[in-house]
Biopython code that builds the backbone (N, CA, C, O; Angstrom):
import numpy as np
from Bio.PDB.StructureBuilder import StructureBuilder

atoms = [
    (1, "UNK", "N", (51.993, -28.273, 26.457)),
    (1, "UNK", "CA", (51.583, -27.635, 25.220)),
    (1, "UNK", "C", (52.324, -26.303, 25.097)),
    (1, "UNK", "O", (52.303, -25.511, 26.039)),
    (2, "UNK", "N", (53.009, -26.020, 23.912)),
    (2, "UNK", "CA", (53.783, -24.965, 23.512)),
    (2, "UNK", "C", (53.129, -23.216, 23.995)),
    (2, "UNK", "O", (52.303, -22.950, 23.122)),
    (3, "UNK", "N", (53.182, -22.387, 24.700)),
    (3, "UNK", "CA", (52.348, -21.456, 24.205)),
    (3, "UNK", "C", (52.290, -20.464, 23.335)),
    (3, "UNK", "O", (53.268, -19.718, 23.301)),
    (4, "UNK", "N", (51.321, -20.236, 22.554)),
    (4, "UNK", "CA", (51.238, -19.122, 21.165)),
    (4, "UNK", "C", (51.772, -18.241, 21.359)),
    (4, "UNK", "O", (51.315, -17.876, 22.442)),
    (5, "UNK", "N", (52.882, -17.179, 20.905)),
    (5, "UNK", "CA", (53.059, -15.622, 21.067)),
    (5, "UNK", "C", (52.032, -14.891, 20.336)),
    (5, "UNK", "O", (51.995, -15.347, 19.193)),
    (6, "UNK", "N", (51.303, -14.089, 20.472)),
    (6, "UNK", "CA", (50.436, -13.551, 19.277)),
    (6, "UNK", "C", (51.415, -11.857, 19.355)),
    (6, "UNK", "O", (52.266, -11.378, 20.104)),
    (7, "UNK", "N", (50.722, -11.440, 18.191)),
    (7, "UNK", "CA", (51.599, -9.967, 18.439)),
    (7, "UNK", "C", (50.793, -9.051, 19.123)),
    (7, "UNK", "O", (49.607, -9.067, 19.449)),
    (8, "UNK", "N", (51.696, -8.255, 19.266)),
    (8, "UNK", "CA", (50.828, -6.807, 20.051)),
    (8, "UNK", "C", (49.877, -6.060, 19.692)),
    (8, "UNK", "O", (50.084, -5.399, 18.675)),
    (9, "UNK", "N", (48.708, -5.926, 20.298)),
    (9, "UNK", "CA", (47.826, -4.741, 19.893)),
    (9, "UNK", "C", (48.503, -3.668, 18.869)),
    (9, "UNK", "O", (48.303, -3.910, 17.678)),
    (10, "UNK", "N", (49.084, -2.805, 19.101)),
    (10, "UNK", "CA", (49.894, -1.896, 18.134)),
    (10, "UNK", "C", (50.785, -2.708, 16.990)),
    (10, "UNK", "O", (50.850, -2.091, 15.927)),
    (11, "UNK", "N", (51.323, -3.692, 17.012)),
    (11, "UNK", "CA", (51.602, -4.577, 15.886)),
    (11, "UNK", "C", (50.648, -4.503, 14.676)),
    (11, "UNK", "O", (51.014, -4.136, 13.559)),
    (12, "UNK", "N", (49.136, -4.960, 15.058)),
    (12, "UNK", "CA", (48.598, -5.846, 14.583)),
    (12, "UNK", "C", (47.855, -4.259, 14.071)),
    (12, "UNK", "O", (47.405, -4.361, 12.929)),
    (13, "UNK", "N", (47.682, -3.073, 14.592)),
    (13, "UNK", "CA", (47.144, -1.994, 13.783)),
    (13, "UNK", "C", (48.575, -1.073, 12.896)),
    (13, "UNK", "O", (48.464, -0.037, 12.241)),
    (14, "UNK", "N", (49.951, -1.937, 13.187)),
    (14, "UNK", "CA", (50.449, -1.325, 12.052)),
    (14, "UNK", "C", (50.443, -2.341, 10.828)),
    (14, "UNK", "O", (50.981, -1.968, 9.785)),
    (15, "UNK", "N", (49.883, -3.565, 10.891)),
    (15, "UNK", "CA", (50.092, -4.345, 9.888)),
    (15, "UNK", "C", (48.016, -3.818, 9.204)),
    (15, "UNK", "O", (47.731, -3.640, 8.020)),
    (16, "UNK", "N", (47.243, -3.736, 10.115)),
    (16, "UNK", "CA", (46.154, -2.844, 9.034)),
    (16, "UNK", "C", (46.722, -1.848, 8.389)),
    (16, "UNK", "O", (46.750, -1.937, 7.162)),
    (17, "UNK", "N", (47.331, -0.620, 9.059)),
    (17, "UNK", "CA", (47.623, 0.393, 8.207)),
    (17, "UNK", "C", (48.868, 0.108, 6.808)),
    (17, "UNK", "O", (48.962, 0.898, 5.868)),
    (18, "UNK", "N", (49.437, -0.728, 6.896)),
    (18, "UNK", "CA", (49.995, -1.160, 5.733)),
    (18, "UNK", "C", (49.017, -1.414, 4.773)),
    (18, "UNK", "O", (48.927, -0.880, 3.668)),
    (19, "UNK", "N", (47.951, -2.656, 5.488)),
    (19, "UNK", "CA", (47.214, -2.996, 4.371)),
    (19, "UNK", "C", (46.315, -2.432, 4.071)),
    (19, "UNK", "O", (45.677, -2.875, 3.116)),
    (20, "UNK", "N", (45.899, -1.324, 4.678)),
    (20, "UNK", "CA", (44.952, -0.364, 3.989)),
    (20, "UNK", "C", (45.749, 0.354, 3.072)),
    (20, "UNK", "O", (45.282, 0.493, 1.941)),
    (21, "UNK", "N", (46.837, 0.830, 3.319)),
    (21, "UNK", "CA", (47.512, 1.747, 2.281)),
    (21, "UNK", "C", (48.160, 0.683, 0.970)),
    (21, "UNK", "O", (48.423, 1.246, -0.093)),
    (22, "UNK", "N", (48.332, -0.388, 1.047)),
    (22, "UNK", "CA", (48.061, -2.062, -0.143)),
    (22, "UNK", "C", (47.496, -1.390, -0.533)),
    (22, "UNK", "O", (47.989, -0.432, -1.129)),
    (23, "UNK", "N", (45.873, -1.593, -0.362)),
    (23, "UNK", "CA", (44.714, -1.787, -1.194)),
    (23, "UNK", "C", (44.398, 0.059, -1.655)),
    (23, "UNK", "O", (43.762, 0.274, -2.687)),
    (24, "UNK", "N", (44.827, 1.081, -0.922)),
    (24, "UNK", "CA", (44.399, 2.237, -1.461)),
    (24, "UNK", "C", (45.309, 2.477, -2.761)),
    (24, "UNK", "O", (45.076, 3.380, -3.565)),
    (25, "UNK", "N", (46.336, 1.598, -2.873)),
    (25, "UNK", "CA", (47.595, 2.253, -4.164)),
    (25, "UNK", "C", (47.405, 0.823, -5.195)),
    (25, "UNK", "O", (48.116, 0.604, -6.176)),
    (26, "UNK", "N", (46.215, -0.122, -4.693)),
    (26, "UNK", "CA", (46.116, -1.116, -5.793)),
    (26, "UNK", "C", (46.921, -2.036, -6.071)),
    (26, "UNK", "O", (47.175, -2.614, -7.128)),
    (27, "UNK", "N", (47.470, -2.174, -4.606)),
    (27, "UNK", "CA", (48.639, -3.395, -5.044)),
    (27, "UNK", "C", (48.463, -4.842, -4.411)),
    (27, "UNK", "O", (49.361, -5.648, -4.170)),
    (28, "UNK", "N", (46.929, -5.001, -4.171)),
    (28, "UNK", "CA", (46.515, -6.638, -3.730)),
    (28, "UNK", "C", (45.228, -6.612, -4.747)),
    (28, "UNK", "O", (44.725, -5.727, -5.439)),
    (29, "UNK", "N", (44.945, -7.926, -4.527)),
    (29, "UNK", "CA", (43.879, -8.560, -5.675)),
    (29, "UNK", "C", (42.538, -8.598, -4.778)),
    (29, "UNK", "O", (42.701, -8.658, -3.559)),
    (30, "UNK", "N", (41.910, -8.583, -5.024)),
    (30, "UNK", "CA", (40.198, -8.773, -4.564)),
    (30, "UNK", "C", (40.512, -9.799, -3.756)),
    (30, "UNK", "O", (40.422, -9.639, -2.539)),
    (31, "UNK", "N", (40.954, -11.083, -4.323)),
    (31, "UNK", "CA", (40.643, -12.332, -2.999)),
    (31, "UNK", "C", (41.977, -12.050, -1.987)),
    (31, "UNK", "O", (41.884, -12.828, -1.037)),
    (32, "UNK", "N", (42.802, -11.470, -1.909)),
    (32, "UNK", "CA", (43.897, -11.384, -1.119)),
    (32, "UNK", "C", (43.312, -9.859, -0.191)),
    (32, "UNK", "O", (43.945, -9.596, 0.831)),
    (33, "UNK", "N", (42.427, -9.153, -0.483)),
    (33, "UNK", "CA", (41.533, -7.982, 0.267)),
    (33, "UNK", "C", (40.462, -8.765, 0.758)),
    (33, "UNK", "O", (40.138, -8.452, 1.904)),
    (34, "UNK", "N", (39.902, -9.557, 0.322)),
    (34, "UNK", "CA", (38.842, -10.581, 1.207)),
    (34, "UNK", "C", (39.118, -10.844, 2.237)),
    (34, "UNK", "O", (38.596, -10.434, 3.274)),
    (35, "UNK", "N", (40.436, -11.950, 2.045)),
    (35, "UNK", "CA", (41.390, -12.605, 3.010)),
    (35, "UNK", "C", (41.464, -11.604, 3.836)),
    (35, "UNK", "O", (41.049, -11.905, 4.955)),
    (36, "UNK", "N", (41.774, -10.696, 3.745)),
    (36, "UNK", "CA", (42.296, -9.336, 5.075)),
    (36, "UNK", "C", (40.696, -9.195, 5.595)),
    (36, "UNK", "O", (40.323, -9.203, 6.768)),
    (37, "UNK", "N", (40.142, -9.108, 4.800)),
    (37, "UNK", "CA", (38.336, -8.440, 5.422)),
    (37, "UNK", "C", (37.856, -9.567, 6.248)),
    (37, "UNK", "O", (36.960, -9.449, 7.084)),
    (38, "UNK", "N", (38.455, -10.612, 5.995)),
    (38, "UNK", "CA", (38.291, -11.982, 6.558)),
    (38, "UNK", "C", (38.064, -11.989, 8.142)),
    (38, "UNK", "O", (37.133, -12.178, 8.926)),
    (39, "UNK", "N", (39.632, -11.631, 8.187)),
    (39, "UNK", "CA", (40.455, -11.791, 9.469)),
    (39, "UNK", "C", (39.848, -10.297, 10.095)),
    (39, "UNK", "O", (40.172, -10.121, 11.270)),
    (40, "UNK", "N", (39.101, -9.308, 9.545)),
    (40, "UNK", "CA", (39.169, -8.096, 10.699)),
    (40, "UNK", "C", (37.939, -8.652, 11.082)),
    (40, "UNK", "O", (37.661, -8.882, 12.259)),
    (41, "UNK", "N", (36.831, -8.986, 9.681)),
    (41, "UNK", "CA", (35.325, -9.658, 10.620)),
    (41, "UNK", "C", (35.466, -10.520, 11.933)),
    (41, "UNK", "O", (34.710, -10.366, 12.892)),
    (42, "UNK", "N", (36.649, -11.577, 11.898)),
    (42, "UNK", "CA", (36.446, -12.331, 12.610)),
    (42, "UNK", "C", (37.163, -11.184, 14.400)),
    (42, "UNK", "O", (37.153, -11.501, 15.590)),
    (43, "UNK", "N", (37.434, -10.486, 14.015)),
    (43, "UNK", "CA", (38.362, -9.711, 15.306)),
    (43, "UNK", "C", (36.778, -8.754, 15.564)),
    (43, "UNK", "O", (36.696, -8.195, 16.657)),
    (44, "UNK", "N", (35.709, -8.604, 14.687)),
    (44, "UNK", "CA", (34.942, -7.584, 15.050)),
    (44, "UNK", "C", (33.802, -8.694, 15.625)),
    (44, "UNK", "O", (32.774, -8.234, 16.121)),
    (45, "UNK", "N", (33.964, -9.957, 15.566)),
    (45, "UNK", "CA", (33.268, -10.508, 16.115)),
    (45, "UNK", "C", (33.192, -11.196, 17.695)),
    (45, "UNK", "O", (32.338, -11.349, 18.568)),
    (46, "UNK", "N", (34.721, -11.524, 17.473)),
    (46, "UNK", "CA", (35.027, -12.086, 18.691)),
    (46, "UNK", "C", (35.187, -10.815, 19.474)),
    (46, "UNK", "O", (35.131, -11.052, 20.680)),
    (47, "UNK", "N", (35.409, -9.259, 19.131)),
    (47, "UNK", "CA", (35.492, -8.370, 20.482)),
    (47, "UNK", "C", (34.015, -8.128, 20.822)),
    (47, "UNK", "O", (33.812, -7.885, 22.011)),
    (48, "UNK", "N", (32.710, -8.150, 19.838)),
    (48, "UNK", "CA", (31.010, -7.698, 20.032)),
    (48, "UNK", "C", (30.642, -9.275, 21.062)),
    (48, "UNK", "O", (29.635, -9.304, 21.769)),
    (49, "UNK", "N", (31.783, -10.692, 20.975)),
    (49, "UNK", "CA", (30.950, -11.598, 21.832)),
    (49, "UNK", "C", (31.676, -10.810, 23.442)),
    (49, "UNK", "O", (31.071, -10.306, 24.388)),
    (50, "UNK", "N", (32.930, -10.958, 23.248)),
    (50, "UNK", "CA", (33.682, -10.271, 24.364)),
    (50, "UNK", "C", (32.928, -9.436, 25.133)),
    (50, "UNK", "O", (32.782, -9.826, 26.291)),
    (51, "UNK", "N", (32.341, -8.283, 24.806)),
    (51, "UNK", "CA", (31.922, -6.983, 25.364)),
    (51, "UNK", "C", (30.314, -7.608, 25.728)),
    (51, "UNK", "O", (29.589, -7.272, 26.664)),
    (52, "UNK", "N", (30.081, -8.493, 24.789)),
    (52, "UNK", "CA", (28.513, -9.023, 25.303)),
    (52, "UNK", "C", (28.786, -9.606, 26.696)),
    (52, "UNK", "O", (28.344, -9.118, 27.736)),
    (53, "UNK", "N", (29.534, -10.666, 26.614)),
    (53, "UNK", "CA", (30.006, -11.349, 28.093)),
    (53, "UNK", "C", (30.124, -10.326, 29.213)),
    (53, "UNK", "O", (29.409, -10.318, 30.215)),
    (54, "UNK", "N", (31.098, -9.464, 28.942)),
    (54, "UNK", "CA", (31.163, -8.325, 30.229)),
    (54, "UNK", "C", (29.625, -7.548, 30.596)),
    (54, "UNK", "O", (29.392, -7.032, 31.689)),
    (55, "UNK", "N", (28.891, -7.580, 29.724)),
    (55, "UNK", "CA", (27.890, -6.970, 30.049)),
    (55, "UNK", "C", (26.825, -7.613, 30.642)),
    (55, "UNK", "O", (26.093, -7.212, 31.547)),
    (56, "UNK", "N", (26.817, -8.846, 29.923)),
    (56, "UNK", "CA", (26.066, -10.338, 31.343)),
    (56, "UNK", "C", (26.786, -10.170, 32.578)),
    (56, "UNK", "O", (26.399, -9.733, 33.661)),
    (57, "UNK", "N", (27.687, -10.516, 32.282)),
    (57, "UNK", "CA", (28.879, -10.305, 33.452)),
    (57, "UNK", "C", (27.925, -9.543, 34.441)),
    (57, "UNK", "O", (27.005, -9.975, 35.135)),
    (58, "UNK", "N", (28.420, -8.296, 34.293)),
    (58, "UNK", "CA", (27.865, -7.318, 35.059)),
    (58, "UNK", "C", (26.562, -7.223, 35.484)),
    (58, "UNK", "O", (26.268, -6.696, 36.558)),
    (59, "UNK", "N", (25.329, -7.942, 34.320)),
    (59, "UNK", "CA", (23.740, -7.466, 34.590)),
    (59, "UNK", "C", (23.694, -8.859, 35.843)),
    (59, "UNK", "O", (22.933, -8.772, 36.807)),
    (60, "UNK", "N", (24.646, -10.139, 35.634)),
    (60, "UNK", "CA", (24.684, -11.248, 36.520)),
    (60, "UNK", "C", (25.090, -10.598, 38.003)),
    (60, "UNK", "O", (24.236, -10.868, 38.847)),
    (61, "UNK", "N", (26.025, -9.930, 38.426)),
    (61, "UNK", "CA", (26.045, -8.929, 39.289)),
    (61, "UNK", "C", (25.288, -8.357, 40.211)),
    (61, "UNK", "O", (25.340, -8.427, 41.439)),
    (62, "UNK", "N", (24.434, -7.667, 39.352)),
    (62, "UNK", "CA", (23.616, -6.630, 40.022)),
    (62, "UNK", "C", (22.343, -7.771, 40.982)),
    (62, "UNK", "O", (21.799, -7.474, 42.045)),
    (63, "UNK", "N", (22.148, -9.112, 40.162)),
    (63, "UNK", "CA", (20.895, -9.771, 40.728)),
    (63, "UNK", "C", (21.340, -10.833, 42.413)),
    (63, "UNK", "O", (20.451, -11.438, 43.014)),
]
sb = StructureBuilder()
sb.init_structure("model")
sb.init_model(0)
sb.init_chain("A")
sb.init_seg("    ")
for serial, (resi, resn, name, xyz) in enumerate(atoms, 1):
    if name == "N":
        sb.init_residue(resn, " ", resi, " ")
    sb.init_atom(name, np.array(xyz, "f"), 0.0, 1.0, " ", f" {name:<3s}", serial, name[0])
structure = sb.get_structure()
């Protein structure tokens, strides 16, 4: 199976700061700002399961 390149941490917060500065000068549409709000929910979700795990992780640990 091929493996994915994904981009870099710092990549991926200069492609927000583009698209925040998009949407502050009005140059995307509501559903194309969704689409972006889309993709950060899903990054604010998968890092709150992430950090949950480490913290089982750890309370699994202590017992």
């Amino acid at each position: 199976m091929p493996t994915i390149s994904l981009p870099r941490p710092r990549e991926i917060q200069g492609l927000l700061t583009q698209t925040a500065a998009a949407i502050a000068q009005e140059q995307l549409t509501s559903a194309e700002i969704d689409r972006a709000m889309l993709g950060v929910e899903q990054v604010r979700t998968a890092r709150s399961r992430f950090y949950d795990g480490m913290s089982e992780g750890s309370r699994n640990r202590r017992h």
